[in-house]
C-alpha positions as CSV (number, residue, x, y, z in Angstrom):
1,X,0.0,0.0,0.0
2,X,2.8,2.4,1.1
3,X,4.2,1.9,-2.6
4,X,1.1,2.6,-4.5
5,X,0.6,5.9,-2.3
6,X,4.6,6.6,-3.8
7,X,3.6,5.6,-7.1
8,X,0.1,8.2,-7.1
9,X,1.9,10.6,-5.4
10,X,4.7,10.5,-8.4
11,X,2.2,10.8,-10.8
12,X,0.4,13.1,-9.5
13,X,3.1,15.5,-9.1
14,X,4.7,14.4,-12.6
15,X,0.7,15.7,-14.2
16,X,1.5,18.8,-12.1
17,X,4.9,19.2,-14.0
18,X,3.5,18.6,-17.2
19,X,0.5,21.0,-16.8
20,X,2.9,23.8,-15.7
21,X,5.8,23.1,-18.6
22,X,2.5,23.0,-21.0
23,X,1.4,27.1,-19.1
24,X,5.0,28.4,-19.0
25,X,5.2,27.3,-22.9
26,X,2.1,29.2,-23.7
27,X,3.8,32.2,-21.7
28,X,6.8,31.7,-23.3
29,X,5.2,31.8,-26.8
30,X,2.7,35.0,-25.9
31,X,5.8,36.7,-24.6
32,X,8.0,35.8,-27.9
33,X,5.2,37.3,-29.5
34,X,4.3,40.6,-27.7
35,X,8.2,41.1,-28.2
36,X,8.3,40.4,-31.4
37,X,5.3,43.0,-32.4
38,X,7.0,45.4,-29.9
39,X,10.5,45.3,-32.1
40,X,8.1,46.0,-35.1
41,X,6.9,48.9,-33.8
42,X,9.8,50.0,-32.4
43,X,11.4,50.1,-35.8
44,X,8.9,52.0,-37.4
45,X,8.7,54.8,-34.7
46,X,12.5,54.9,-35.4
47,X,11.9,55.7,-39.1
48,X,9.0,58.3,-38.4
49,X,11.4,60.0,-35.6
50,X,14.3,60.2,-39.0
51,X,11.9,61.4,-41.3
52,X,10.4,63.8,-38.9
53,X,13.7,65.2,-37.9
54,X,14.8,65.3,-41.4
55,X,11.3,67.3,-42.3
56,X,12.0,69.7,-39.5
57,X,15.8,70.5,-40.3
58,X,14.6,71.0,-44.2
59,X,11.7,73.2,-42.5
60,X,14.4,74.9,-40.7
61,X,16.6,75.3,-43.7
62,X,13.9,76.8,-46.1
63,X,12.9,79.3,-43.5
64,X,16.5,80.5,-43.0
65,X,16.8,81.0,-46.9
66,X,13.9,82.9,-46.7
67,X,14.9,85.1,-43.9
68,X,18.3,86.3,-46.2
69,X,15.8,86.3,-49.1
70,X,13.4,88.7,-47.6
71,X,14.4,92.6,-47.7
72,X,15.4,93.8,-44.2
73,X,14.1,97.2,-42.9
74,X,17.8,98.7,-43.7
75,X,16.7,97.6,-47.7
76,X,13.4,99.4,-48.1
77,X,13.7,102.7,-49.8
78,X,12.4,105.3,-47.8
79,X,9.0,106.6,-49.2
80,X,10.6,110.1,-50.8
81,X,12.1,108.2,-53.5
């Protein structure tokens, strides 16, 4: 009797073992997952954060060309002549 209590006991704890390899191997594949999709974002906010930079210093740029294109006070022709 003392064996078959071993024996149930053993296999009781071996389905335990199984049932939480088979949970932590779902968790284990959500996780790889939710990483996964989180590295795909990732990369595209990296490219949006280039392109808006780059949009910004070409904003930048065209606005200082047209600051030295625009006439200054000191190049307006007083309104005698």
């Amino acid at each position: 009797m003392k064996q078959d209590d071993t024996l149930s006991d053993l296999q009781a704890r071996l389905t335990a073992l199984e049932s939480r390899y088979a949970y932590q191997e779902d968790w284990l594949d959500t996780l790889d997952r939710s990483v996964a999709q989180q590295e795909k974002r990732l990369a595209q906010l990296e490219r949006l954060n280039e392109l808006m930079q780059r949009k910004i210093r070409d904003q930048q740029q065209a606005l200082q060309e047209n600051d030295m294109a625009l006439p200054g006070p000191e190049d307006e022709l007083p309104p005698h002549y």
